[in-house]
C-alpha positions in Angstrom: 32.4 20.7 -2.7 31.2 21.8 -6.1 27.6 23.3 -6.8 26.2 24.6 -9.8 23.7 27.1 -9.7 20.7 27.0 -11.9 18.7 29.5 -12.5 14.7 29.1 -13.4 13.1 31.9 -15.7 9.7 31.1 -15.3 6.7 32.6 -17.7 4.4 34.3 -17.4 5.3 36.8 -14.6 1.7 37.4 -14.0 -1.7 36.2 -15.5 -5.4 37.3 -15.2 -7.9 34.4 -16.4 -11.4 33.6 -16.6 -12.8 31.1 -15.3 -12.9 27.9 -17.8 -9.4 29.2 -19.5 -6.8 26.7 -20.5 -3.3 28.0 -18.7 0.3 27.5 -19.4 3.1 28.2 -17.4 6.4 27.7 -18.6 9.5 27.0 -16.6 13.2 27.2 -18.4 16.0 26.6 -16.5 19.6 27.4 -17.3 20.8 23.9 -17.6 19.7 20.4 -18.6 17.6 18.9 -14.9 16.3 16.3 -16.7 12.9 15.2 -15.3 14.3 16.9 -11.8 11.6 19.4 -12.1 8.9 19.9 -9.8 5.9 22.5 -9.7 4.2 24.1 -6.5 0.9 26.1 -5.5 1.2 28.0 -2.7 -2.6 29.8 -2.2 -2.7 33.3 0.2 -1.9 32.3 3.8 -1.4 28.6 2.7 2.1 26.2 2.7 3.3 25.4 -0.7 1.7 22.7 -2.1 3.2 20.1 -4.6 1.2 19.8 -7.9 3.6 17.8 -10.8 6.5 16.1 -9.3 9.8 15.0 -11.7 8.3 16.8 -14.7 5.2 15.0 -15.1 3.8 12.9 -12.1 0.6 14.1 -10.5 1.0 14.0 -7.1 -1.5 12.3 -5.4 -4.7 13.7 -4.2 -4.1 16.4 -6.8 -6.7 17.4 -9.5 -6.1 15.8 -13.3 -6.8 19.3 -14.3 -2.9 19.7 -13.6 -0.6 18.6 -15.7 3.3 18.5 -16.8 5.1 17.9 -19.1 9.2 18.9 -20.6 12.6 17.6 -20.1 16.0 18.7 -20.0 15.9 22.2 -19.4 12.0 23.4 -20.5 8.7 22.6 -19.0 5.0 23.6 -19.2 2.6 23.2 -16.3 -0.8 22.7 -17.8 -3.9 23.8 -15.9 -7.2 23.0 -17.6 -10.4 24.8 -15.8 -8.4 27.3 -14.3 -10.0 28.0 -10.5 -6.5 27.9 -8.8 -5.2 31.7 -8.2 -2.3 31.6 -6.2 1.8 31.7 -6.3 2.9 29.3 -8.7 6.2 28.1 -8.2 9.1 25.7 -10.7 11.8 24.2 -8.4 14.7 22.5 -8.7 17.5 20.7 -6.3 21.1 20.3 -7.4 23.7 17.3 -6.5 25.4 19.9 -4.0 21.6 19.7 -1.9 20.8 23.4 -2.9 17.2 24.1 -3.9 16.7 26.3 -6.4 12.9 28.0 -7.0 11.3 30.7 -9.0 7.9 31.8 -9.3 
C-alpha cells in the first residue's frame, strides 16, 4: 500500500518563559494535513496528554489558556499564562495509519 511520509518542523526548539508570558509554538508540516493536526503535553514522568485536537478543538477538561489555530500545512499552538513546562509535541496520522510526531 502507499504511504506518504510527512515530516513536522516544529518551532521553537526550546523556550525559557516567565511566568504570565504569552507563548507560540509553531508546527509546519511538509504537506497540506488539513485540520488533521493535533497538539500534545507530555509533563516529566507523565503520559502525553492531548491539548488541541484537528487544529483547533480544545479537548475537553483542558484549560482555555490553550489554543489552536492553522490549516493546511501551518499551525500555532497558543498558550496564554504560560505555567505548563513540559515536552510539547505536533502530530499527525496519514491515510496509510502511520503517525507522524515532532516535538
Amino acid at each position: 500500500s502507499f504511504e506518504c511520509e510527512i515530516i513536522l518542523t516544529q518551532s521553537p526548539g526550546s523556550q525559557s518563559v516567565v511566568p504570565e508570558q504569552t507563548v507560540s509554538i509553531r508546527c509546519q508540516t511538509s504537506s497540506s494535513v488539513g485540520t488533521n493536526l493535533h497538539w500534545y503535553l507530555q509533563k516529566s514522568g507523565e503520559a502525553p496528554k492531548l491539548l488541541i485536537r484537528y487544529a483547533t478543538t480544545r479537548q475537553s477538561g483542558v484549560s482555555d489558556r490553550f489554543g489552536g489555530s492553522g490549516s493546511g500545512s501551518d499551525y500555532t499552538l497558543t498558550i496564554s499564562g504560560a505555567e505548563d513546562s513540559g515536552v510539547y509535541y505536533c502530530q499527525t496520522f496519514s491515510f496509510g495509519g502511520t503517525t507522524f510526531f515532532n516535538s
